[in-house]
Each structure stands twice: as C-alpha cells, then as structure tokens.
C-alpha positions as CSV (number, residue, x, y, z in Angstrom):
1,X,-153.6,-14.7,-96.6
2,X,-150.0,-13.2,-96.0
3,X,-147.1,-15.4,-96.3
4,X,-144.1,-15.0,-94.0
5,X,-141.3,-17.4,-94.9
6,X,-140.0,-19.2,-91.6
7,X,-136.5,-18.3,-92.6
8,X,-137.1,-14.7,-92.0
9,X,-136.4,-15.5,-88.1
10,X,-132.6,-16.0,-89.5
11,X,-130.6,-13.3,-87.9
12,X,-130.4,-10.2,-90.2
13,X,-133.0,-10.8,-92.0
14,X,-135.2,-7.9,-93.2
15,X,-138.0,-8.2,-95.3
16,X,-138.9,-7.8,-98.7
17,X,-142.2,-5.7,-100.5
18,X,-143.4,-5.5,-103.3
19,X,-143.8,-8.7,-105.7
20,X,-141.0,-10.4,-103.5
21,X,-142.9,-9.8,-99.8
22,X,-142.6,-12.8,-97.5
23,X,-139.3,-13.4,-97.9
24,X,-136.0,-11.6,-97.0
25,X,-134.4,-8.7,-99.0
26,X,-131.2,-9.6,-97.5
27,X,-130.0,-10.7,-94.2
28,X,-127.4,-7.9,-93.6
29,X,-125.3,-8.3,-96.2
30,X,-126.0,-7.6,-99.5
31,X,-123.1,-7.3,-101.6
32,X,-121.0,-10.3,-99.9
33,X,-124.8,-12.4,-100.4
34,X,-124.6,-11.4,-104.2
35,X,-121.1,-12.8,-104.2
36,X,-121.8,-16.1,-102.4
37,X,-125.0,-16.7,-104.7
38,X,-123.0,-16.6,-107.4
39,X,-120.4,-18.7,-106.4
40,X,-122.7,-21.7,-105.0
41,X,-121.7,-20.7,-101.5
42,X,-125.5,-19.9,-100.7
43,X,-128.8,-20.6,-101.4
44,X,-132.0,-18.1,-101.8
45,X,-135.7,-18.6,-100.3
46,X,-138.1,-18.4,-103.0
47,X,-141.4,-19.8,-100.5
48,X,-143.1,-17.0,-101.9
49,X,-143.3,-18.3,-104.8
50,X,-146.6,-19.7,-106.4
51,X,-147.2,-23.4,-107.1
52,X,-149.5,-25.3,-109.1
53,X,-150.0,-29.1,-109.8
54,X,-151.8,-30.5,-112.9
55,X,-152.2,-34.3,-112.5
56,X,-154.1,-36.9,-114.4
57,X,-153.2,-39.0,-117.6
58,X,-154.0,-36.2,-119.9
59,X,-152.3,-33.6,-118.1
60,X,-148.9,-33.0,-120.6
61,X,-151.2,-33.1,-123.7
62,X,-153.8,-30.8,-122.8
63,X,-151.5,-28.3,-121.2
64,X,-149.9,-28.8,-124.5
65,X,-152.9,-27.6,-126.0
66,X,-153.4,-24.3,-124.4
67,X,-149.7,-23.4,-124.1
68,X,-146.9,-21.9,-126.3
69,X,-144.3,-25.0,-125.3
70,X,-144.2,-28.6,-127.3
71,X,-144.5,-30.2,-124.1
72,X,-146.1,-34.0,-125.4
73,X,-142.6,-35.2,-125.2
74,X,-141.7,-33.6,-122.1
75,X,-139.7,-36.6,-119.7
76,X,-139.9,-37.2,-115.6
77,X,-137.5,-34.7,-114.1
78,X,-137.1,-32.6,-117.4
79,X,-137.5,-28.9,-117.4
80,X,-139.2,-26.2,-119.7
81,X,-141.0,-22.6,-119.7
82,X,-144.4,-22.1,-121.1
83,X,-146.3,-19.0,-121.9
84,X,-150.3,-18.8,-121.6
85,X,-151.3,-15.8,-123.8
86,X,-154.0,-13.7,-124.9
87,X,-156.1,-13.3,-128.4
88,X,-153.5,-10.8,-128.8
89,X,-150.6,-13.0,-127.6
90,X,-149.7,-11.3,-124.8
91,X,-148.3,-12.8,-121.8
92,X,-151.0,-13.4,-118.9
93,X,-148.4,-16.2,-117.8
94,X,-145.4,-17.4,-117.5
95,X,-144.5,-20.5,-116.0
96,X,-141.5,-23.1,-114.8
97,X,-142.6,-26.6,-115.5
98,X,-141.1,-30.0,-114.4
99,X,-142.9,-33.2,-114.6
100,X,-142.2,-36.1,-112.3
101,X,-144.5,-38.6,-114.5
102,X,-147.6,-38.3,-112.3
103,X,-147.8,-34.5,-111.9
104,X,-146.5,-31.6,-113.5
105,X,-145.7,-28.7,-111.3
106,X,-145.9,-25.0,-112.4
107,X,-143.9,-23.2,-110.1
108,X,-145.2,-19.1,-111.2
109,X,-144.6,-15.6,-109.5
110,X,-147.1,-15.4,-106.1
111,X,-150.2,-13.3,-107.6
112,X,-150.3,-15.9,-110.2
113,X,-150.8,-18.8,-108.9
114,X,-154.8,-18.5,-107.8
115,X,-155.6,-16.9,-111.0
116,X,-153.3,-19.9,-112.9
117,X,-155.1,-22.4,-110.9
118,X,-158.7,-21.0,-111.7
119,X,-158.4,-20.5,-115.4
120,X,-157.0,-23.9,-115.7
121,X,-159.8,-25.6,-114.4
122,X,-162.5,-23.5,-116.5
123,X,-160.6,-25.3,-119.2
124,X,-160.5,-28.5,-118.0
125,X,-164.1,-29.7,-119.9
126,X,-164.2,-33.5,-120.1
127,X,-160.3,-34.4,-119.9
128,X,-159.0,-36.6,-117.4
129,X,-157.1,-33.6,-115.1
130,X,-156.9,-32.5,-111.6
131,X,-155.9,-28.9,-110.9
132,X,-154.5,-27.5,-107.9
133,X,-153.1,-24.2,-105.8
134,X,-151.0,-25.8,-104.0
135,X,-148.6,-22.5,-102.9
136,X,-149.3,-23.0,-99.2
137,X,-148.1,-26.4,-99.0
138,X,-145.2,-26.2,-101.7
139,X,-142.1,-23.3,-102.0
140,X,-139.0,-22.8,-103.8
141,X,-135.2,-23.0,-102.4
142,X,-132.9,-21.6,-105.7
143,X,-129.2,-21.7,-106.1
144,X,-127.0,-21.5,-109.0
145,X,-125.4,-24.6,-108.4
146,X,-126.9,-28.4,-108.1
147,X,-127.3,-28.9,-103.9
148,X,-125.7,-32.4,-104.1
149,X,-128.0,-33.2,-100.9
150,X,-131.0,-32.1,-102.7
151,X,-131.1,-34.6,-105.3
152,X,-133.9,-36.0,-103.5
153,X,-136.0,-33.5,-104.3
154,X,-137.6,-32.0,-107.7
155,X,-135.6,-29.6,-109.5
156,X,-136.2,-27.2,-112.2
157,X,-133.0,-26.1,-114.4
158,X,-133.7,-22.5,-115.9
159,X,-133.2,-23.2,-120.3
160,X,-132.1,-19.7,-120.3
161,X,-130.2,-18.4,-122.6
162,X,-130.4,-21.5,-124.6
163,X,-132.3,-21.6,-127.9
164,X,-134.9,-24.7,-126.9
165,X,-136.2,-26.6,-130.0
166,X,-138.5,-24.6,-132.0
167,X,-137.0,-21.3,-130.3
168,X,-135.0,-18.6,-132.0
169,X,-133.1,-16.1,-130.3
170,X,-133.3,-12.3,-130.7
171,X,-130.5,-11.2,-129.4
172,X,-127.7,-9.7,-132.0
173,X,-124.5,-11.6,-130.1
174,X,-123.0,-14.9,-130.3
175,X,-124.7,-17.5,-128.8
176,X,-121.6,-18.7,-126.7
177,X,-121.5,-15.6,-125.2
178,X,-124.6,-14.3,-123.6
179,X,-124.4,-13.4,-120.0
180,X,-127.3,-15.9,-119.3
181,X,-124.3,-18.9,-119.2
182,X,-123.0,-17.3,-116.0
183,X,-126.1,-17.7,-114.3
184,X,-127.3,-21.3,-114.1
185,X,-130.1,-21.3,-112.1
186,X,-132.1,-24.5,-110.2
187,X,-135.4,-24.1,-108.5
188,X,-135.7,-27.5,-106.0
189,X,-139.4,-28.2,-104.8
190,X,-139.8,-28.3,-100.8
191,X,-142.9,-28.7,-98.7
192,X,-143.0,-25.5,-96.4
193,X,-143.4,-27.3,-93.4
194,X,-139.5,-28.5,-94.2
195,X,-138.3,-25.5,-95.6
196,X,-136.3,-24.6,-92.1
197,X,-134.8,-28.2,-91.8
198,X,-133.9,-28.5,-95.6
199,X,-131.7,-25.0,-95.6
200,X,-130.1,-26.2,-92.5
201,X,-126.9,-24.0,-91.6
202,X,-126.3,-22.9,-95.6
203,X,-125.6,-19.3,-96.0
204,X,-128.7,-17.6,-97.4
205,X,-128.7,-14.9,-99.7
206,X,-132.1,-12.4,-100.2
207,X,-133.8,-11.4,-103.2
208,X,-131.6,-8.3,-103.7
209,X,-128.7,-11.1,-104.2
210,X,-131.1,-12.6,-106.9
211,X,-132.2,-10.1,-108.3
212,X,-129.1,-8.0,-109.0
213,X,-128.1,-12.2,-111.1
214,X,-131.1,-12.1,-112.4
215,X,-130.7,-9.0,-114.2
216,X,-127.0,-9.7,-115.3
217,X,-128.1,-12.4,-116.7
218,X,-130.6,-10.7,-119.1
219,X,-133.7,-13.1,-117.7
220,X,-137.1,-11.3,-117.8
221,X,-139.3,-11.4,-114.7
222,X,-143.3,-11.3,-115.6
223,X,-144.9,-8.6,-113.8
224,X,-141.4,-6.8,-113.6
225,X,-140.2,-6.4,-116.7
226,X,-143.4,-7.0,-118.4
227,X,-146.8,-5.0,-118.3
228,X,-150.7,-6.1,-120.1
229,X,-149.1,-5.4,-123.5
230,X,-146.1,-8.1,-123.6
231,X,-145.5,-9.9,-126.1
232,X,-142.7,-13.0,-126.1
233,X,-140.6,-11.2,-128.7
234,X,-140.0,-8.1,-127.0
235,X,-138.2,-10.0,-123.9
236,X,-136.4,-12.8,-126.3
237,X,-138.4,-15.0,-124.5
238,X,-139.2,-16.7,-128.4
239,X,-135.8,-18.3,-127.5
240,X,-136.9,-20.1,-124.4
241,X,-140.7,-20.7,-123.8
242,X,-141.9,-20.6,-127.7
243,X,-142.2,-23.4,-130.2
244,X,-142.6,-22.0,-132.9
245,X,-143.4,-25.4,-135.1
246,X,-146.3,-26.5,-132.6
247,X,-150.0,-26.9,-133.2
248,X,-152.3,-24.3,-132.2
249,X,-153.0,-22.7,-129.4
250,X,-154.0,-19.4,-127.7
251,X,-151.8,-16.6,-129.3
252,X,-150.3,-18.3,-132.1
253,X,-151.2,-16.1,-134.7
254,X,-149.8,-13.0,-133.3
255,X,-146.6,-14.7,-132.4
256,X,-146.2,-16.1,-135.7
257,X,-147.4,-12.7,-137.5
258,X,-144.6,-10.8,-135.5
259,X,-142.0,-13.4,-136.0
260,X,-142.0,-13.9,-139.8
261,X,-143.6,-10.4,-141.4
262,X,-143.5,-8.2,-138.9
263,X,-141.5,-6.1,-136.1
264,X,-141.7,-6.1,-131.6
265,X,-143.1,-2.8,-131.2
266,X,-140.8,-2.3,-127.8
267,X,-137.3,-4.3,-127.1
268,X,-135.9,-5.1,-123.9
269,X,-132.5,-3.3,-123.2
270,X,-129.8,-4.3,-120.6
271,X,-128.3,-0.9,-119.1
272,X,-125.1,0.0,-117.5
273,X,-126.2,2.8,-115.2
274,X,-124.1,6.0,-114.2
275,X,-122.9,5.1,-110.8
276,X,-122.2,8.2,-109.3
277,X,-125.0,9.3,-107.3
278,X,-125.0,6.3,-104.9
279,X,-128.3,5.4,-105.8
280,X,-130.9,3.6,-108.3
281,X,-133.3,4.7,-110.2
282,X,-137.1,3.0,-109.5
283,X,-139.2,0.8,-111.6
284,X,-140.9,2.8,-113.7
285,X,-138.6,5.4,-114.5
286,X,-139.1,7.2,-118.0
287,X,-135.8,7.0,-120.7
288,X,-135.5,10.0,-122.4
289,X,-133.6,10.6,-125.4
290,X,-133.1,14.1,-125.8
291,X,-135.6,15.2,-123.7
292,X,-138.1,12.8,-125.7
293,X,-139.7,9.8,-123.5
294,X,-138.7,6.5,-125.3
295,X,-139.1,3.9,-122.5
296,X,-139.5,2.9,-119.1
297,X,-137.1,1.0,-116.4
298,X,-138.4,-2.2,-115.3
299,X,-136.0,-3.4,-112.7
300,X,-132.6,-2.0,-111.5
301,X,-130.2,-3.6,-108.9
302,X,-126.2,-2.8,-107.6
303,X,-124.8,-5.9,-109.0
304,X,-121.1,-6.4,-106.8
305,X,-119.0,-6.7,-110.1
306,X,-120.7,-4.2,-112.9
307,X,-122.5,-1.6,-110.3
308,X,-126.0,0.2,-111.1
309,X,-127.6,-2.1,-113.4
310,X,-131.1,-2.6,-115.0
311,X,-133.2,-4.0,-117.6
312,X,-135.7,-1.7,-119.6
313,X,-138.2,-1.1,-122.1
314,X,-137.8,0.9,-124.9
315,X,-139.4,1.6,-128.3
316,X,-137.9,-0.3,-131.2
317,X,-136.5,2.5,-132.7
318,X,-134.1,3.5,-130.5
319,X,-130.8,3.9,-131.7
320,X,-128.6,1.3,-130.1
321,X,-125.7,3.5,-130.1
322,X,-126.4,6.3,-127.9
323,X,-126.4,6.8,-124.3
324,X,-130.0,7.3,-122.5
325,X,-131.3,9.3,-119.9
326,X,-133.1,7.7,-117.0
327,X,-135.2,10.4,-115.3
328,X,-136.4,9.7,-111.7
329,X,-137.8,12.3,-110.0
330,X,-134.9,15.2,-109.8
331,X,-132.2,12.8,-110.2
332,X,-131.0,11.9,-113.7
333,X,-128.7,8.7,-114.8
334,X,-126.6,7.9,-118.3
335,X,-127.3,5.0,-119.0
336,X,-125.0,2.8,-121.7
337,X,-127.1,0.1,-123.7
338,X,-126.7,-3.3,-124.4
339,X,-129.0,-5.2,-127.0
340,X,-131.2,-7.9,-125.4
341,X,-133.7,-7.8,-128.3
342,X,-132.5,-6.0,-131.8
343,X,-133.6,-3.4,-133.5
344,X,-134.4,-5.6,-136.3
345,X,-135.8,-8.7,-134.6
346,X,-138.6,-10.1,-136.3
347,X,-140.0,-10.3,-140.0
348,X,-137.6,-13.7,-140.7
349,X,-139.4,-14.6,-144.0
350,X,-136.5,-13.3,-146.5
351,X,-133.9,-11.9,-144.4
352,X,-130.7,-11.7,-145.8
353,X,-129.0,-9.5,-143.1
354,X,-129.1,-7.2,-139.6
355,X,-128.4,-7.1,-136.1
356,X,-130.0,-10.6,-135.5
357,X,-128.3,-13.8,-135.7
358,X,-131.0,-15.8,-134.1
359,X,-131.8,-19.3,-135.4
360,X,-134.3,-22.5,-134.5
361,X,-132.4,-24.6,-132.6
C-alpha cells in the first residue's frame, strides 16, 4: 500500500521519491527550511517512517538476545540504537528504540518495518512477546529541538555522536568536537490519524532540509549509506548501537574479530564537494583517485552553510590527504575529505598509536 502523508496538502509541498516517498521534499523553500530546522524554528514529517511494537514481559530481554545493544537495563522513556546482523555481521537492521515500560517501539526506515516485524516473530519460540507492524497507525514528527508541547508524547533522542557504554568511537578527532553535537535530533511518536492536528501552524521543513543535517552531522542512513556488505565499523556506528561487553548474539564474532585483530575493509568519508557547477553529484557516483575507482557516494545534499556536501564510501586505504574525484556521468567534482572512520580503525588489542583516539565509554 502507498503512503501519502496528510501534510503534503500544506501549500508548496512537493513530493519526495525514492526511500523518502510519501512525504515532502520541501514545501518551496529549501534552503530557508534547512535554516529553520536547524534553529528549532520547524519541525519535519517523518510518517513514512516504519514502526514496530514489541510488547510482553519478556520483550527488553529477548530483544536483548538477538540484538547488538545491552538493552536489559534500558528505563521507560530512555533511548538507544540497535543493530540486527547477519552470520557475517552485517547490518540487515538498524533501529531507534524507546520503551515506555509496556512496549518497546522500533521506529526503522519504511521497507523495513514488514520484514523487521516478520523475522521478529519467527524468533519469538515460547517467550512471552507480541509483535507488531504497526507503520499505518504510528509516524514520526522530528525536530532538533524538544517541542515543549510534545512532552506528552514518546520521544526518541538520537545518542549520536556519543560513545554509549560499551561503544568506542572511530573517528580520529576529539570527542568534543564532532559535528554530530550540532545536530540533536528527537523523533516524537504520533498516531497518523493526528499527525495534521499535532503539527498545527509550525513551519515544516522536507526531507531535503534533513537530509542536508543529517549529513553534516556525519549520521549514517541504512539503505543510504549502507549496502548488503555493511558492517558497524565502517559507519562508526561501534560508537552508538554496539556493546561491545554484551552476551552473544547474531554477529558478534565478526564485530569482535574486526574490532580487536583486524581492519573495516571500507570507511565512511564526509566530503566537501566542488561547488561550482551548480549541481550534485547522485548516489552511487564512483571516487576515483587518479583515474582508479576507490569508492562510491552514498548521499549528497546543498547544506545552507558549507554548500555541496556528502557522505561516501571508500576503501580503507585511501590516503586521507588527497583530494578525490567524484565522477557522475560527464560531470566531475573535487571533492576534500574529512575522516568519519580512520584509516587505522580497528585491531585495538596492543595499539600504542594512529589516527584513532576512540575509547569505551
């Protein structure tokens, strides 16, 4: 079934595609939307979004079980990130979780949510659980400040960028001064039949607004900036939605392997972007290096302070240093790096030095 978010009968609204259809792009305005996200002066529609609802005494503990968080000890109202992964540990999901001591609510990206809900109940075996889909009664409003008026509702607080217990960052910089800290970022729960009456008159920005944050900020997307051979490492995500002190579960031994002896094949790299064609470059856009293919972009937006931005993917071994080449059709972009995962991340048993400064919290 298609969703179509009531709020794209606002005035200007035009519609989004891709992994962000049903929503709006932007109501007319992008750029002064970006600005007024940012400041707390508007909120964004996330209805789109998938939602799914795990209920039942055993719920925290068995989800605890099959996940990558600690989440046994997870209070009413708190929030965290988990990851469900493969054999292989790589990512098949990603998702925001907030308990409100009956039910705990994963709020995932929209083609996840049936799949989530499905695999979650061929797990369920004899425990005491109740798994649902519950995306077309449930969406997301998002903002990057608390909506004092919304405190009746349930609200998820992004951890990014901090290290969560049992996390370690990747990143080479100081903690203090990640871009992540000037993009809090609060998901609120609303059933869709009050989504119109709960935005009211607030300004609304679209998801090139968010976006366009979202990548400033450094804040992998599943299914954007990830592809069927993710693994947490390569998107820092070991800092967020890994424990890495937890009992088993799915995945462990790869994430464990990579972390202490051994290296992310691929890193995630933030990248200022030549700005003088007037354009972006698509998802999926080789890097060359040299005239050598070393990665690929994964998302790109026109952010109204820094200009062509995006986040990509690029081997390992790519020399922090040097300015890449984004190729996109006949069109070609410098592109300046900043490390989101280093070079070195990984193999922790024994280090004495490099790039990384990450630590358990």
């Amino acid at each position: 079934m298609t969703y179509n978010s009531l709020l794209l009968s606002r005035p200007g609204a035009v519609a989004a595609g891709g992994v962000d259809a049903g929503v709006a792009a932007h109501y007319g305005e992008p750029l002064p939307e970006q600005r007024a996200l940012a400041g707390g002066k508007a909120v964004a529609d996330f209805s789109h979004r998938g939602v799914v609802s795990v209920s039942g005494p055993d719920r925290l503990s068995w989800l605890n079980t099959l996940s990558s968080q600690q989440l046994t000890g997870l209070k009413p109202g708190e929030s965290s990130e988990l990851l469900l992964l493969s054999i292989q540990g790589r990512i098949d999901y990603d998702a925001r979780i907030i308990d409100d001591g009956e039910t705990a609510w994963l709020i995932v990206e929209t083609a996840e949510a049936q799949p989530l809900a499905a695999w979650l109940n061929s797990m369920k075996f004899m425990l005491r659980v109740e798994v649902s889909d519950v995306s077309e009664k449930w969406g997301v409003l998002a903002s990057t400040h608390e909506v004092a008026e919304w405190d009746q509702l349930l609200r998820w607080q992004d951890p990014w960028p901090n290290v969560g217990p049992g996390g370690y960052a990747y990143s080479p910089i100081e903690q203090a001064r990640h871009p992540g800290y000037e993009r809090p970022w609060f998901e609120y729960l609303v059933p869709i039949e009050d989504l119109v009456n709960t935005v009211g008159e607030r300004r609304l920005a679209g998801t090139m607004a968010s976006e366009a944050l979202r990548i400033a900020a450094w804040r992998p997307r599943l299914g954007v900036d990830t592809d069927e051979k993710s693994i947490p490492h390569e998107l820092d995500l070991i800092r967020t939605a890994v424990h890495l002190a937890k009992g088993c579960y799915k995945g462990q031994e790869t994430v464990a392997r990579v972390h202490n002896l051994g290296h992310p094949p691929r890193r995630l790299v933030f990248l200022h972007l030549d700005g003088s064609h007037h354009t972006l470059p698509e998802a999926g856009s080789p890097i060359h290096v040299e005239g050598r293919a070393v990665g690929t972009v994964t998302s790109s937006a026109l952010h109204y302070e820094m200009g062509p931005i995006a986040l990509a993917m690029v081997k390992r071994s790519v020399d922090p240093s040097i300015t890449l080449t984004v190729v996109d059709g006949e069109q070609n972009y410098d592109a300046a790096q900043e490390i989101i995962v280093a070079p070195d991340a990984g193999q922790v048993v024994g280090r004495q030095t490099g790039f990384i400064r990450g630590r358990h919290a």
